[in-house]
PDB file of N, CA, C and O in Angstrom:
ATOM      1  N   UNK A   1     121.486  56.665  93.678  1.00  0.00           N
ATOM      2  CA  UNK A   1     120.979  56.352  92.370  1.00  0.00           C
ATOM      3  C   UNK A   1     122.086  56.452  91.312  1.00  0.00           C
ATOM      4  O   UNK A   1     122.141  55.641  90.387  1.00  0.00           O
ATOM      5  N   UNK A   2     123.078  57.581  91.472  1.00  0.00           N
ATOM      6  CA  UNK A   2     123.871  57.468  90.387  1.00  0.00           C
ATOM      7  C   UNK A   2     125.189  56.401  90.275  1.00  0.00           C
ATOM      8  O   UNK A   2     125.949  56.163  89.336  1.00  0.00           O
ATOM      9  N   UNK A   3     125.110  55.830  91.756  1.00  0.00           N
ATOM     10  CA  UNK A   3     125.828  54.611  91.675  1.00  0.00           C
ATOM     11  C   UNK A   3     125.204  52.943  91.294  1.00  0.00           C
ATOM     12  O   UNK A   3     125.811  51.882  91.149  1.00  0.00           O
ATOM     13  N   UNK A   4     123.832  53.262  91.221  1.00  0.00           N
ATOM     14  CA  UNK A   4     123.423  52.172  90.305  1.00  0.00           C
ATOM     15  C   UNK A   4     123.263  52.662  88.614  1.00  0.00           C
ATOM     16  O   UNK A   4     122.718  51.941  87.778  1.00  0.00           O
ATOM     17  N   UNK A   5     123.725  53.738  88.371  1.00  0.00           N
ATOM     18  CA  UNK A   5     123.608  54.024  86.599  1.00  0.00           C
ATOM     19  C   UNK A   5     124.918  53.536  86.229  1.00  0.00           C
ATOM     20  O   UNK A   5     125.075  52.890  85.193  1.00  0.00           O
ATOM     21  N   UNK A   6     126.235  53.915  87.328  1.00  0.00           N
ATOM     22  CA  UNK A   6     127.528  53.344  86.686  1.00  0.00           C
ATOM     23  C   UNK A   6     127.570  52.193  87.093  1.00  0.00           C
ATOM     24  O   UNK A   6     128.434  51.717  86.356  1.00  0.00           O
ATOM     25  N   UNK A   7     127.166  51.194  87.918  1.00  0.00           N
ATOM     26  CA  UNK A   7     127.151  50.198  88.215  1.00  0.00           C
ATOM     27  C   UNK A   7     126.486  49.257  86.570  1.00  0.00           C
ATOM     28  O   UNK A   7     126.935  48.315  85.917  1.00  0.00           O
ATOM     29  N   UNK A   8     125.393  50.028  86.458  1.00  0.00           N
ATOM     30  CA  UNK A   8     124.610  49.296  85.255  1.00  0.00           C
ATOM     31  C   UNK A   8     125.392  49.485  83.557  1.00  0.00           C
ATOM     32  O   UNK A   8     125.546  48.722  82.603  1.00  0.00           O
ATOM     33  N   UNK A   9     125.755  50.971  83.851  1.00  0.00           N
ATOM     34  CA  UNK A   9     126.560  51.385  82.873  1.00  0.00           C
ATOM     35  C   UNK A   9     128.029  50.402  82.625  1.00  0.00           C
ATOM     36  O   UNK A   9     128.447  50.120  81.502  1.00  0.00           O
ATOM     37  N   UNK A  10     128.533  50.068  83.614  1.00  0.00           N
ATOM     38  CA  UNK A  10     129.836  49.221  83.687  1.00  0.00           C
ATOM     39  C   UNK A  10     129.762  47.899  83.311  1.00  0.00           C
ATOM     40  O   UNK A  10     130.724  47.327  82.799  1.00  0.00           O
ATOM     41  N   UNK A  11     128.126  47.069  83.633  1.00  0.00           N
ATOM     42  CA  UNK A  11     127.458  45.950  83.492  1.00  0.00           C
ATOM     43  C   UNK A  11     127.337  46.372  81.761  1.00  0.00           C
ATOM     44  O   UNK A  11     127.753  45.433  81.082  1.00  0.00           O
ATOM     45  N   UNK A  12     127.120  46.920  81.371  1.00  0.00           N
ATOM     46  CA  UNK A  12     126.390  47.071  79.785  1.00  0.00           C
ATOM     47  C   UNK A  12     127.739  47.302  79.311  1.00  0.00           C
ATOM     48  O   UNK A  12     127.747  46.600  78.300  1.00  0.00           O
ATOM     49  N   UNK A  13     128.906  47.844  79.392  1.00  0.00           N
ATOM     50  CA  UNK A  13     130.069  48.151  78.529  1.00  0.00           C
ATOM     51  C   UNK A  13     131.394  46.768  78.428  1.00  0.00           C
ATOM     52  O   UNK A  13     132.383  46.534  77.735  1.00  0.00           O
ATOM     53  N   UNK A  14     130.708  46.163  79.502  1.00  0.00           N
ATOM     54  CA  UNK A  14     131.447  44.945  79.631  1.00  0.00           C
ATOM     55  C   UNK A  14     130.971  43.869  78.972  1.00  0.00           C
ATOM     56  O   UNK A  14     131.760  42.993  78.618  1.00  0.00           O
ATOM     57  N   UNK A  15     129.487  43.760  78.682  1.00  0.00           N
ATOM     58  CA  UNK A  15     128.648  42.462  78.298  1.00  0.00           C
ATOM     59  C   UNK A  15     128.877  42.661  76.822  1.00  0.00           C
ATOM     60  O   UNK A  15     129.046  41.744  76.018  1.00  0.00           O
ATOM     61  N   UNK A  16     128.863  44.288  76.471  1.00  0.00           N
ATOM     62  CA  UNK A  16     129.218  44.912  74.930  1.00  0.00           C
ATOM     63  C   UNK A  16     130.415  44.470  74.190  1.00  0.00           C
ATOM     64  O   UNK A  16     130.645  44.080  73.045  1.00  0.00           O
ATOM     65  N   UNK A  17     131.087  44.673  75.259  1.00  0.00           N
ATOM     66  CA  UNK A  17     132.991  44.334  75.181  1.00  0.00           C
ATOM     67  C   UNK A  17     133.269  43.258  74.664  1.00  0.00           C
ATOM     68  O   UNK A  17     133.878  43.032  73.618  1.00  0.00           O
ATOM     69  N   UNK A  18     132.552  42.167  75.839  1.00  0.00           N
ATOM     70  CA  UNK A  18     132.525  40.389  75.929  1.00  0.00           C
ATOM     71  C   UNK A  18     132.002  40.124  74.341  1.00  0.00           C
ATOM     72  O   UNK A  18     132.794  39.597  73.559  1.00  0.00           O
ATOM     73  N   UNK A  19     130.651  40.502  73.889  1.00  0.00           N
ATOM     74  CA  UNK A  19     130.011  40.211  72.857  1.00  0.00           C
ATOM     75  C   UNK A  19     131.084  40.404  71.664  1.00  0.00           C
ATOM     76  O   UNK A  19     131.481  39.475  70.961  1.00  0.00           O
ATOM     77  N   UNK A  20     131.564  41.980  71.522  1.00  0.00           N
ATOM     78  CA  UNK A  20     132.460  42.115  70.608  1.00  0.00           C
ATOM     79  C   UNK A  20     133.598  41.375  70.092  1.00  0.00           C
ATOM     80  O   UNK A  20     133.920  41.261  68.909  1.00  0.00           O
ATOM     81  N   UNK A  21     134.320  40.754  71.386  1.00  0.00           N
ATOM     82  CA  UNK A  21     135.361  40.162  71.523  1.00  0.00           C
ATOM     83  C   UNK A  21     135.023  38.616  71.132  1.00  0.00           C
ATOM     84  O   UNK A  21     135.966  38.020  70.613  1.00  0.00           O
ATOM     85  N   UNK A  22     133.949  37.961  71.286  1.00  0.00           N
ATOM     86  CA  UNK A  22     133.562  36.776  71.282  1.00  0.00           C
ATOM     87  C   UNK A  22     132.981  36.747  69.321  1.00  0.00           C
ATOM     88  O   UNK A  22     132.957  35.809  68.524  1.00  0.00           O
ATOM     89  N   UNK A  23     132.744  37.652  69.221  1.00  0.00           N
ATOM     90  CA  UNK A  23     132.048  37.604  67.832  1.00  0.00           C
ATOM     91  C   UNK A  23     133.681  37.667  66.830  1.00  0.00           C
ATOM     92  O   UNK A  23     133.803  37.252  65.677  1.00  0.00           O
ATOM     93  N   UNK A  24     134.441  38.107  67.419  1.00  0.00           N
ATOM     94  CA  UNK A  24     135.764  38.269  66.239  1.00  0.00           C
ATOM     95  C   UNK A  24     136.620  37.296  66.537  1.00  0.00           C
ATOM     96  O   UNK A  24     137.614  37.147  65.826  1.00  0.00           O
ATOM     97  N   UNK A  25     136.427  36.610  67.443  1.00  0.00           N
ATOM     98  CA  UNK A  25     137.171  35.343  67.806  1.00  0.00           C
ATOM     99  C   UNK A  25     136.750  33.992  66.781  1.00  0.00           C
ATOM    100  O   UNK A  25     137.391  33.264  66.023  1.00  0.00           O
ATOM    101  N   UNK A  26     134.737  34.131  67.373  1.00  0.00           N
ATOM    102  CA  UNK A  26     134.316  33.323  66.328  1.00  0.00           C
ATOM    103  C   UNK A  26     134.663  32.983  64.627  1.00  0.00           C
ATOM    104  O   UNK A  26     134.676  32.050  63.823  1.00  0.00           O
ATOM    105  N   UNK A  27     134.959  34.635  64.744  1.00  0.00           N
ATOM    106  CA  UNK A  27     134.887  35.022  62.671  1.00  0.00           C
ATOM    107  C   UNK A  27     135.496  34.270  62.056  1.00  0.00           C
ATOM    108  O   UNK A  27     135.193  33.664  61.029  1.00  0.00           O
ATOM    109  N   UNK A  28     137.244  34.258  63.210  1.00  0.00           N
ATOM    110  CA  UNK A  28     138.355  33.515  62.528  1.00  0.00           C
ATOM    111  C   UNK A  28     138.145  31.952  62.915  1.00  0.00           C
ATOM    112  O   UNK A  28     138.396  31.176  61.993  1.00  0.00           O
ATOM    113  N   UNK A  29     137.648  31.274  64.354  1.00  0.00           N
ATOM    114  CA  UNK A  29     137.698  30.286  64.291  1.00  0.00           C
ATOM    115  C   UNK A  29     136.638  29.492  63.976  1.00  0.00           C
ATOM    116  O   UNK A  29     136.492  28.330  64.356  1.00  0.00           O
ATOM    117  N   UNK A  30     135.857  30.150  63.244  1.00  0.00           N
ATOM    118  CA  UNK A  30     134.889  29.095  62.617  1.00  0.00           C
ATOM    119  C   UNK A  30     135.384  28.659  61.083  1.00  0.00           C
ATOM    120  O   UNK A  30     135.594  27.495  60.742  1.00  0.00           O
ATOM    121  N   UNK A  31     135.535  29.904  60.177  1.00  0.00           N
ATOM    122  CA  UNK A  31     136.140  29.329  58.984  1.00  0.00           C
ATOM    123  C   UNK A  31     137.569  28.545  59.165  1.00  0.00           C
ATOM    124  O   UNK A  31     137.996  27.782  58.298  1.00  0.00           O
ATOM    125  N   UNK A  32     138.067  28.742  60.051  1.00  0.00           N
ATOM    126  CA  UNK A  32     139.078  27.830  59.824  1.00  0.00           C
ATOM    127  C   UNK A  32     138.788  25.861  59.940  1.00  0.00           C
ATOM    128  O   UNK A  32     139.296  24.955  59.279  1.00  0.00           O
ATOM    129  N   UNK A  33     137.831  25.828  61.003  1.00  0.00           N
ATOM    130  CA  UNK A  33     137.085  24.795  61.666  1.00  0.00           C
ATOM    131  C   UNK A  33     136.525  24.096  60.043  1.00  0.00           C
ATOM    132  O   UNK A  33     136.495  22.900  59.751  1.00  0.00           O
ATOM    133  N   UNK A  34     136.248  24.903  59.442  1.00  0.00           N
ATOM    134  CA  UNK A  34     135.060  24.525  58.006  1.00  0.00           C
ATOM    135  C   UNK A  34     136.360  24.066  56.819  1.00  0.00           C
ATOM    136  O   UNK A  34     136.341  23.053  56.120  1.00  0.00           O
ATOM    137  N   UNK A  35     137.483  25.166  56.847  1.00  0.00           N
ATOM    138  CA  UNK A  35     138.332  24.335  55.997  1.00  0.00           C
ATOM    139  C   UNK A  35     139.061  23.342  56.327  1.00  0.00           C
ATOM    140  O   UNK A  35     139.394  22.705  55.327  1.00  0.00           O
ATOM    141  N   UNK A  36     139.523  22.857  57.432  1.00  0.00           N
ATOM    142  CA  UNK A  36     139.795  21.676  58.047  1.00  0.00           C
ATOM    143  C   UNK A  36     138.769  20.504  57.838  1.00  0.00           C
ATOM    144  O   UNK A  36     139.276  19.407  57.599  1.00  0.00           O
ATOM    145  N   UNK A  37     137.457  20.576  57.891  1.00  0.00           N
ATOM    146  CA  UNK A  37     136.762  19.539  57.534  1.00  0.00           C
ATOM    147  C   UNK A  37     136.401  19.691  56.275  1.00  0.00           C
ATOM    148  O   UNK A  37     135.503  18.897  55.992  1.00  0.00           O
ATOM    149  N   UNK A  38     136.786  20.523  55.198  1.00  0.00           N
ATOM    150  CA  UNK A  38     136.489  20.432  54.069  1.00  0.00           C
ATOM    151  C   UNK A  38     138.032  19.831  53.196  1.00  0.00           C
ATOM    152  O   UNK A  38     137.953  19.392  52.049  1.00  0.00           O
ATOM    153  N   UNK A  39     139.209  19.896  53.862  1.00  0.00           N
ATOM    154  CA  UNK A  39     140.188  19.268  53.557  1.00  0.00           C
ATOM    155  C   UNK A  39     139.880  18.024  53.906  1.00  0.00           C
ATOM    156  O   UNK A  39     140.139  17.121  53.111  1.00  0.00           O
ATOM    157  N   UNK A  40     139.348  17.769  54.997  1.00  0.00           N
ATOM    158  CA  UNK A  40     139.325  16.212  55.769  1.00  0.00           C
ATOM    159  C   UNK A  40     138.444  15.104  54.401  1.00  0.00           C
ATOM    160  O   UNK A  40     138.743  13.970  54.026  1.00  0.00           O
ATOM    161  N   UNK A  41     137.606  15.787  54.064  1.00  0.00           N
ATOM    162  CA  UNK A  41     136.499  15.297  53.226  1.00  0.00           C
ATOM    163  C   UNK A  41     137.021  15.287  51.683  1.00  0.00           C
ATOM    164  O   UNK A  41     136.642  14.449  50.864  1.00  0.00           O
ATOM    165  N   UNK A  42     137.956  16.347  51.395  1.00  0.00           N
ATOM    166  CA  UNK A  42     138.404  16.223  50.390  1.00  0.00           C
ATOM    167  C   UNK A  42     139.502  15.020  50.210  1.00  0.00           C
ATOM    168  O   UNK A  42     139.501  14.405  49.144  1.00  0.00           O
ATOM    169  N   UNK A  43     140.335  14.712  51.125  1.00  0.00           N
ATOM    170  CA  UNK A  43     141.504  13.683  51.391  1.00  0.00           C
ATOM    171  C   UNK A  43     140.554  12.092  51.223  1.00  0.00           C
ATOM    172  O   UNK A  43     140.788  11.255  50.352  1.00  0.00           O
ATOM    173  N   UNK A  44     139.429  11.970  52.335  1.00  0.00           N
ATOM    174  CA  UNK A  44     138.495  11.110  52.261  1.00  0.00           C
ATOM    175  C   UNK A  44     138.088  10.644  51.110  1.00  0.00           C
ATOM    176  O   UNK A  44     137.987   9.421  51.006  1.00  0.00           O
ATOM    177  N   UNK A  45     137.749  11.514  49.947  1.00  0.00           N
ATOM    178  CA  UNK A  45     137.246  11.643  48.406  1.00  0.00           C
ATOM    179  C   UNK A  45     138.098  10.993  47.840  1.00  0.00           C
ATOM    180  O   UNK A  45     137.730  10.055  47.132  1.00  0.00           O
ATOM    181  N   UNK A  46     139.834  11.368  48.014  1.00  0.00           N
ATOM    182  CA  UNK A  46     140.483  11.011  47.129  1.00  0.00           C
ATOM    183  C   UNK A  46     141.032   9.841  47.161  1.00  0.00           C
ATOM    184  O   UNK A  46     141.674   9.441  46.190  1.00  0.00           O
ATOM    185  N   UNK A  47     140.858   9.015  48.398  1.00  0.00           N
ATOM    186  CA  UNK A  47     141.408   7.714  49.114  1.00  0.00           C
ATOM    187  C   UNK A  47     140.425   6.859  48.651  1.00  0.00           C
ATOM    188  O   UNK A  47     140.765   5.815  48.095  1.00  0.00           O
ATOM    189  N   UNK A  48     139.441   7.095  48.772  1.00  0.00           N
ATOM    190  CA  UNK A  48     137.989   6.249  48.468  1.00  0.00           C
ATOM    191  C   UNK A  48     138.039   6.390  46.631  1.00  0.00           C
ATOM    192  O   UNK A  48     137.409   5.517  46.034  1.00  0.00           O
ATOM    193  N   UNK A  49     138.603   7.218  45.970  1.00  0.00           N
ATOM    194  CA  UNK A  49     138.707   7.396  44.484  1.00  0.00           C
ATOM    195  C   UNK A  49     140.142   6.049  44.095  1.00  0.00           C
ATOM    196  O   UNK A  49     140.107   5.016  43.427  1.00  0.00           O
ATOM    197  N   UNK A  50     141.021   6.573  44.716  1.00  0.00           N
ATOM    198  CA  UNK A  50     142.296   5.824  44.367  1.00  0.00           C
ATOM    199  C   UNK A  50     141.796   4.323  44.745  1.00  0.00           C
ATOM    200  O   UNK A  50     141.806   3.539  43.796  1.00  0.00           O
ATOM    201  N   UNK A  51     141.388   3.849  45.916  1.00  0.00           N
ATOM    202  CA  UNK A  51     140.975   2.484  46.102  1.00  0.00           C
ATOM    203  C   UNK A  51     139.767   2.069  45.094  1.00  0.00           C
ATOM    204  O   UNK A  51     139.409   1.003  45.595  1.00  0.00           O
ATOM    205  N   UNK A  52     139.352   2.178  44.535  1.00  0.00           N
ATOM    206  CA  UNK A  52     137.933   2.452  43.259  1.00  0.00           C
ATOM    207  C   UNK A  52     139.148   1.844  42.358  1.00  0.00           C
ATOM    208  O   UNK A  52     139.031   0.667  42.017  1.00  0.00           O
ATOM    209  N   UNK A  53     140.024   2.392  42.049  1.00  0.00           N
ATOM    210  CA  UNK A  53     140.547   3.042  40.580  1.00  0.00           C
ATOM    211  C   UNK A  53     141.996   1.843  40.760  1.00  0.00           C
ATOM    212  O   UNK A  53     142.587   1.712  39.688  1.00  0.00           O
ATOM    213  N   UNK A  54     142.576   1.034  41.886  1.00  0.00           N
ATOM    214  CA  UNK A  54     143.176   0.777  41.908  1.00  0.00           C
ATOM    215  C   UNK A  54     143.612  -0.770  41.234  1.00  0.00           C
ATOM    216  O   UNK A  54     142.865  -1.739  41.375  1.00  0.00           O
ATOM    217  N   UNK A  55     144.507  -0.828  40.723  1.00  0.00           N
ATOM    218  CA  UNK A  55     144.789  -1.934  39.962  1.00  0.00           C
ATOM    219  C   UNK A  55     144.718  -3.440  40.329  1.00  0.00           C
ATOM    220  O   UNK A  55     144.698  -4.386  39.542  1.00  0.00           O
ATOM    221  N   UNK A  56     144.683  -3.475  41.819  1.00  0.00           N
ATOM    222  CA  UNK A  56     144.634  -4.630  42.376  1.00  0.00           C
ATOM    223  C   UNK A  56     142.968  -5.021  42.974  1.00  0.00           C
ATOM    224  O   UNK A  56     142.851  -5.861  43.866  1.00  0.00           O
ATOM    225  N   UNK A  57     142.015  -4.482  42.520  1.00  0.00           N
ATOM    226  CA  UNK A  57     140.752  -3.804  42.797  1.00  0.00           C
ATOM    227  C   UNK A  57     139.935  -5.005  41.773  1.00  0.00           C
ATOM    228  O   UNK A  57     138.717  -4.946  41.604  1.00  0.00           O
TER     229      UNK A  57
END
C-alpha cells in the first residue's frame, strides 16, 4: 500500500510540476502572440490609411 501512495504521490507532484511549468510558459507566450497581431493590425491600419490619403488616389 505504501508503494501505491508514492507511486500516486509522484503522479500528483509531476502533473503539479507540468501544470506549473505550462502556465508560466503560457504567461509569456501569449502576450507576446497578442502584440504581434496587434502590431500586424496596426501596420494594416496604416497602409490602408496612406492608400486612402494618397495623392494618386
Amino acid at each position: 500500500m505504501t508503494k501505491r501512495i508514492r507511486k500516486g504521490s509522484k503522479l500528483f507532484w509531476g502533473i503539479t510540476i507540468a501544470s506549473i511549468g505550462i502556465g508560466i510558459v503560457l504567461t509569456f507566450i501569449i502576450p507576446i502572440w497578442g502584440w504581434i497581431m496587434a502590431v500586424g493590425a496596426g501596420l494594416i491600419f496604416c497602409g490602408w490609411h496612406l492608400i486612402e490619403h494618397s495623392k494618386d488616389h
